[in-house]
C-alpha positions in Angstrom: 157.5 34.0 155.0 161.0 35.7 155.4 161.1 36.0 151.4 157.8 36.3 151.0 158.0 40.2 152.3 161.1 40.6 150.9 159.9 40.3 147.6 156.8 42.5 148.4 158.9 44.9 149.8 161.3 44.9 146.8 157.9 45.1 144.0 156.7 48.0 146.1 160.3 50.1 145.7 160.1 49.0 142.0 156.7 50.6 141.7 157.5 53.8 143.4 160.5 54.4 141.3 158.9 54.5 138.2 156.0 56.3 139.6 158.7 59.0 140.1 160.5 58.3 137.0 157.2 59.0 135.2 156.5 62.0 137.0 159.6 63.4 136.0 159.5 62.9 132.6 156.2 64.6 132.3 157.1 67.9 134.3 160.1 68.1 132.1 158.4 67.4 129.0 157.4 70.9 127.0 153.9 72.4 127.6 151.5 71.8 124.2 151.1 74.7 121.4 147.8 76.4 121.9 145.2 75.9 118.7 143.4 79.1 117.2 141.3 79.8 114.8 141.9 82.2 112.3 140.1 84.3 109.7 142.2 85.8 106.5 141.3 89.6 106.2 140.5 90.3 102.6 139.0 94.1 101.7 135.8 93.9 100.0 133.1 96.3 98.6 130.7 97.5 101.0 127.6 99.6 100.5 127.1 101.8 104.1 124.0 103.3 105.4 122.8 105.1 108.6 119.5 104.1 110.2 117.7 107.2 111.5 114.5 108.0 113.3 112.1 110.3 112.0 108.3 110.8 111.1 106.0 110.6 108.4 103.9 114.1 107.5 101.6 114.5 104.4 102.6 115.7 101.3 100.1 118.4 101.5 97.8 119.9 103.4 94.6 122.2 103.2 92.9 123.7 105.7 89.2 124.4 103.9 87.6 127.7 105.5 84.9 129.6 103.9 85.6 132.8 101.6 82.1 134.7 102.4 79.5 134.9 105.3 76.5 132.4 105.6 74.5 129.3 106.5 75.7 126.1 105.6 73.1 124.3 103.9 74.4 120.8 103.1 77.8 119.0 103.8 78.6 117.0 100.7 81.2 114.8 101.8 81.8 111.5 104.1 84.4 112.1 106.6 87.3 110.2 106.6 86.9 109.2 102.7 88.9 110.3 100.0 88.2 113.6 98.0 89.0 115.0 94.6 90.5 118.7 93.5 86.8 120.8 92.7 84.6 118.3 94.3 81.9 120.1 96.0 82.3 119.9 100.1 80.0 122.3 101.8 76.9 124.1 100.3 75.9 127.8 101.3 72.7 129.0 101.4 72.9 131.0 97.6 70.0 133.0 98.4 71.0 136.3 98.9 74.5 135.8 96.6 72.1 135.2 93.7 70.0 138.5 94.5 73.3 140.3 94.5 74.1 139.5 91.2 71.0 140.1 89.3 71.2 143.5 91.0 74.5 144.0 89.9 73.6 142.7 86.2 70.2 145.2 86.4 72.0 148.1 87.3 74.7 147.3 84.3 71.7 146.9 82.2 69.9 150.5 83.2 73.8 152.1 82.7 74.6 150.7 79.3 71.0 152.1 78.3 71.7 155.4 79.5 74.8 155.7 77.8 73.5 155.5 74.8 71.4 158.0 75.4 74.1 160.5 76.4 76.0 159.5 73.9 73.5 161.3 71.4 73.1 163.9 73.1 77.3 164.5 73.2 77.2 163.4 69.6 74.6 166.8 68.8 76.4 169.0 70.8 79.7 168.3 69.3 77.4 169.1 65.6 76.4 172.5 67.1 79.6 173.4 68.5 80.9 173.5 65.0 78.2 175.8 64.2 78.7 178.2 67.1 74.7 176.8 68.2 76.3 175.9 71.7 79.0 177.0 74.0 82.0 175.3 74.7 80.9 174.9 78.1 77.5 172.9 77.1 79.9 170.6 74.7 82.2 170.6 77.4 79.2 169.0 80.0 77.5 166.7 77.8 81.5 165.0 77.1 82.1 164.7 80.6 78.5 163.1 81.2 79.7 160.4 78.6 82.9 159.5 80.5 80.4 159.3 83.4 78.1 156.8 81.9 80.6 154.8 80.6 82.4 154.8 84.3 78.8 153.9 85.5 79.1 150.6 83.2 82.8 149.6 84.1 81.8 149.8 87.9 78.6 147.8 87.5 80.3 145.3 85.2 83.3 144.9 88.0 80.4 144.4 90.7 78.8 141.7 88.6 81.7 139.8 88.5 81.8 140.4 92.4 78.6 138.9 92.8 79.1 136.0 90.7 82.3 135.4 92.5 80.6 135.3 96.1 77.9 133.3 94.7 80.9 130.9 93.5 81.8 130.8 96.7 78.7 129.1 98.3 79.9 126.1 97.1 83.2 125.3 99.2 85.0 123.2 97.1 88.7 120.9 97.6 91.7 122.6 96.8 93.5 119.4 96.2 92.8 115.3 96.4 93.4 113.7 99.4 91.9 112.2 102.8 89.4 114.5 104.2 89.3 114.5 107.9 86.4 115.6 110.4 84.3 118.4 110.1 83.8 121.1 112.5 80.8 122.2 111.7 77.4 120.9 111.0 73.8 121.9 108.6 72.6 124.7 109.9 76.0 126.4 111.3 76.5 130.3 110.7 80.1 131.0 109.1 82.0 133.7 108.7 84.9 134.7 106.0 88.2 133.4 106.7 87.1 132.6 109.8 90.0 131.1 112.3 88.4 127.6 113.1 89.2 125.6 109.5 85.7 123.9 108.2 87.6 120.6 107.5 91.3 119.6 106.7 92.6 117.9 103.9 95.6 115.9 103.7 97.3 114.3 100.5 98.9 111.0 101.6 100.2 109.5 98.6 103.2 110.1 98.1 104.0 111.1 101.9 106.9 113.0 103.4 109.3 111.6 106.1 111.7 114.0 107.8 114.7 112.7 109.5 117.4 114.7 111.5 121.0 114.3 111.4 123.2 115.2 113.6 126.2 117.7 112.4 128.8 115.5 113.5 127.4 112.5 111.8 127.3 115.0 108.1 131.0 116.6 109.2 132.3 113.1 109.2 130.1 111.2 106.1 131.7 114.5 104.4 135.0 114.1 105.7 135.1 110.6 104.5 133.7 111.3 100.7 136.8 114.1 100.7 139.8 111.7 101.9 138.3 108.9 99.3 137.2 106.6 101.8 134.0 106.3 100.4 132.3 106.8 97.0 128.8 107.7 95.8 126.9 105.3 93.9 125.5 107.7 91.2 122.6 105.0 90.1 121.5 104.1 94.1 122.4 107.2 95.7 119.0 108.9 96.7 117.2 105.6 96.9 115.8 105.2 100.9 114.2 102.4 102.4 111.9 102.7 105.4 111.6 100.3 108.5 108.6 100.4 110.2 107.3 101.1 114.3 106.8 97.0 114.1 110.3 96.0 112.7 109.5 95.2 109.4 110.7 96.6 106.1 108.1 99.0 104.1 108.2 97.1 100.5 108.6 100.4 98.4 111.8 102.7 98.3 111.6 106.1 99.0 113.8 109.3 97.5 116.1 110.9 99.0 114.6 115.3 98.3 117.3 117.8 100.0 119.0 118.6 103.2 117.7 121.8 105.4 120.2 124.4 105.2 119.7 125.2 109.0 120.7 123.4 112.0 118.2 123.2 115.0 120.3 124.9 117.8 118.7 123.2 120.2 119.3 119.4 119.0 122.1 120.4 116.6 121.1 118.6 113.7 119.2 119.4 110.5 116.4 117.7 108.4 116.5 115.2 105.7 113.3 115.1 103.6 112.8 111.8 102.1 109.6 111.2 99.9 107.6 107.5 99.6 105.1 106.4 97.6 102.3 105.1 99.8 99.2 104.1 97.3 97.6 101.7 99.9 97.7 104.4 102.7 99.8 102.3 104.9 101.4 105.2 105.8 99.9 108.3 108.1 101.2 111.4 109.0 102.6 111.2 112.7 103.8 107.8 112.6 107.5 106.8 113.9 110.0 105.1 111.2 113.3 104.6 110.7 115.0 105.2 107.3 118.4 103.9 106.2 119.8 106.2 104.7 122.5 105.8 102.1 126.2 106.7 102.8 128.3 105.4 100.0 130.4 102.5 99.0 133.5 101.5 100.4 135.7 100.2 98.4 138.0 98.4 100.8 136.3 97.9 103.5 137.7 94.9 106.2 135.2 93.3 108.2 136.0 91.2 111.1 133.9 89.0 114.0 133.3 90.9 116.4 134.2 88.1 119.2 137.7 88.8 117.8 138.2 92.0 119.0 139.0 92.8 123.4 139.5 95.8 125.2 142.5 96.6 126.7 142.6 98.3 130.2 142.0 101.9 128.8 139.2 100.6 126.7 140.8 100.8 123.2 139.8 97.8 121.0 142.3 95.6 119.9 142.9 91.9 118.2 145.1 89.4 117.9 146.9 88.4 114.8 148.9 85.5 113.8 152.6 86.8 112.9 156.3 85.7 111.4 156.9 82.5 113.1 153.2 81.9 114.2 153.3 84.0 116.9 150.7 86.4 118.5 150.7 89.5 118.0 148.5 92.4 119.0 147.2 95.1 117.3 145.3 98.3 118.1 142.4 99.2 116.1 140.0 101.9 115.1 136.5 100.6 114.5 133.9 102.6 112.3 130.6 100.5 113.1 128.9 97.6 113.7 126.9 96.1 110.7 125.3 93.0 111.9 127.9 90.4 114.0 131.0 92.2 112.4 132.7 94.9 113.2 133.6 97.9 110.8 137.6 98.0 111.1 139.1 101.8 109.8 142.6 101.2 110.7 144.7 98.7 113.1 144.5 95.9 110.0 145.9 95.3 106.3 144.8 92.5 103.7 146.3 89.5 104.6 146.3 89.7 108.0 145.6 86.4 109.7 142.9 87.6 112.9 142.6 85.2 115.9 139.0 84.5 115.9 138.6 81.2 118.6 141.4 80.4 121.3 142.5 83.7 122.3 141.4 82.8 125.9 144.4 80.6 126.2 147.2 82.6 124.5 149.2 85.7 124.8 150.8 88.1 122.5 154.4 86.7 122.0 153.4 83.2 122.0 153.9 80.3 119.2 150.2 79.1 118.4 148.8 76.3 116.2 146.2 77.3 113.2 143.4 75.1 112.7 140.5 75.1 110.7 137.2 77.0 111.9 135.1 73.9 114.1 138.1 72.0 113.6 140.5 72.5 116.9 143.3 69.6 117.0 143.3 69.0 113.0 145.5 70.5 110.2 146.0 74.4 109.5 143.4 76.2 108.0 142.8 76.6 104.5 142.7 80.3 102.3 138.8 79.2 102.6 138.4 79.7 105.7 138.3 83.5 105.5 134.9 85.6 106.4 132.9 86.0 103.1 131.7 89.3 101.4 129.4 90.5 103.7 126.9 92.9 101.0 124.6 94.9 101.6 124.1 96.0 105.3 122.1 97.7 107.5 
């Protein structure tokens, strides 16, 4: 029994020594290298744009009010359809317009008859004058009753053409095509000319206008960056627009880019960009809320990175972590333009070829030896050059 403890005695000191042998050799063994991820920075072409609100407004608009006093007899038109330039809208009663102008074209009548008639009778005086059968004065009379005749006939012709204008204008006609709207008055209704209270409007919708502002600091700094080279016009591309609509989705035809208002709204300080779309289906109507993306330019070497790779520090300035000589972090401050999509924009902070900590920078610190691995691949070999982001085209 005697031995029988001393040999469990002697397997349980055995036991704890290595225990403690084991122990030791793992506290003094070196802490593991942390994995990252990396991504390869590599400039590429990059087309920018600016999404702005705006709204739609037609392309034109006419307000149709009558051009002489009367009764509207018939309204020849169905509201809300579409109308043509001259098509008849609103019929006046042409009574009394037409008994104007046959007075007018009798009273031209009875003058150019009795011109002729004083026209002889200058044409004999001016034969006896030469005879001394007449005075001067009595020459002199039947002359100036000429001129008076043939006044008489200018001012009846001028006040036929007056009637047959007014009579014209009995028939309110459209100034140009378009969608006609409701009309304010009915069969029967007295107008007046010119009156304040428009008959009906008209609005041409295809194309249609869409006006946008910018802010001045947004145009100071798109011009900035087109004067330090930063970014480039596309001459082909430059005033095409496209147009998201109040749902989210994409209107399917491109609009055109017209001019920028020379004047700055003092209260919102910005100023107006005219954009013009075709709209043949009447999708779009005046009023309505869009967004247009607006071209910028092209930059030429523009870096994109993930945005998970970029931190704040404690003042708030963004920054990332690169690997560096001898694989070691390093960090770097940066200076982001925008976000397109799930990358950010970098302007400075970065150069091609940098090699930006993407996954694992929760673990690491800048100074620290770290261990590439391929993207989804944490543990296995270092990553390859085709790892790097990809061109990211055209974005929004």
């Amino acid at each position: 029994m005697l031995s029988q403890r001393l040999t469990v005695s002697l397997l349980v000191i055995v036991l704890t020594l290595l225990l403690l042998g084991c122990d030791r050799q793992q506290q003094s063994a070196p802490p593991p290298i942390p994995e990252v991820t990396t991504m390869t920075v590599q400039p590429q072409q990059l087309l920018l744009t600016t999404e702005l609100p705006g709204r739609t407004s037609a392309y034109l608009i006419a307000e149709i009010r009558p051009q002489i006093n009367g009764i509207i007899q018939k309204r020849l038109f169905t509201e809300g359809s579409d109308v043509k330039t001259g098509q008849v809208l609103y019929q006046i009663d042409p009574a009394p317009f037409q008994a104007s102008l046959d007075s007018a074209k009798a009273a031209l009548a009875k003058s150019e008859a009795n011109r002729h008639a004083v026209w002889l009778t200058a044409e004999r005086s001016k034969t006896l004058l030469a005879k001394n059968a007449v005075s001067q004065q009595d020459y002199d009379d039947k002359e100036a009753a000429l001129k008076q005749s043939e006044a008489d006939i200018e001012y009846c012709k001028a006040a036929v053409d007056t009637a047959r204008i007014n009579l014209g204008y009995t028939r309110v006609t459209a100034p140009i095509s378009g969608r006609i709207g409701k009309s304010s008055v009915t069969d029967g209704a007295l107008v007046t000319a010119y009156q304040a209270l428009a008959l009906a409007t008209i609005q041409q919708l295809d194309p249609i206008y869409v006006d946008v502002p910018q802010s001045t600091t947004e145009l100071l700094r798109l011009k900035r960056r087109l004067e330090d080279g930063r970014l480039n016009r596309d001459g082909e591309n430059q005033n095409q627009v496209k147009l998201i609509l109040q749902n989210g989705t994409e209107y399917r035809r491109e609009g055109t880019f017209l001019f920028r208002d020379v004047t700055v709204d003092p209260s919102t300080g910005s100023v107006v960009l005219r954009l013009v779309f075709p709209n043949p289906e009447g999708l779009l109507l005046p009023g309505m809320f869009v967004r247009a993306v607006v071209e910028e330019g092209i930059n030429d070497q523009a870096i994109l990175i993930p945005q998970q790779a970029v931190s704040r520090d404690p003042k708030g300035n963004p920054t990332a972590l690169i690997v560096g000589a001898g694989e070691k972090a390093q960090q770097r401050g940066l200076a982001l333009d925008r976000a397109i999509g799930d990358k950010w924009l970098v302007s400075s902070g970065l150069a091609s070829g940098d090699r930006v900590i993407v996954e694992g920078m929760q673990k690491i610190r800048p100074g620290v030896s770290v261990k590439v691995v391929p993207l989804g691949s944490m543990g296995k070999a270092d990553s390859e050059p085709g790892n790097s982001a990809q061109p990211a085209g055209k974005s929004n």
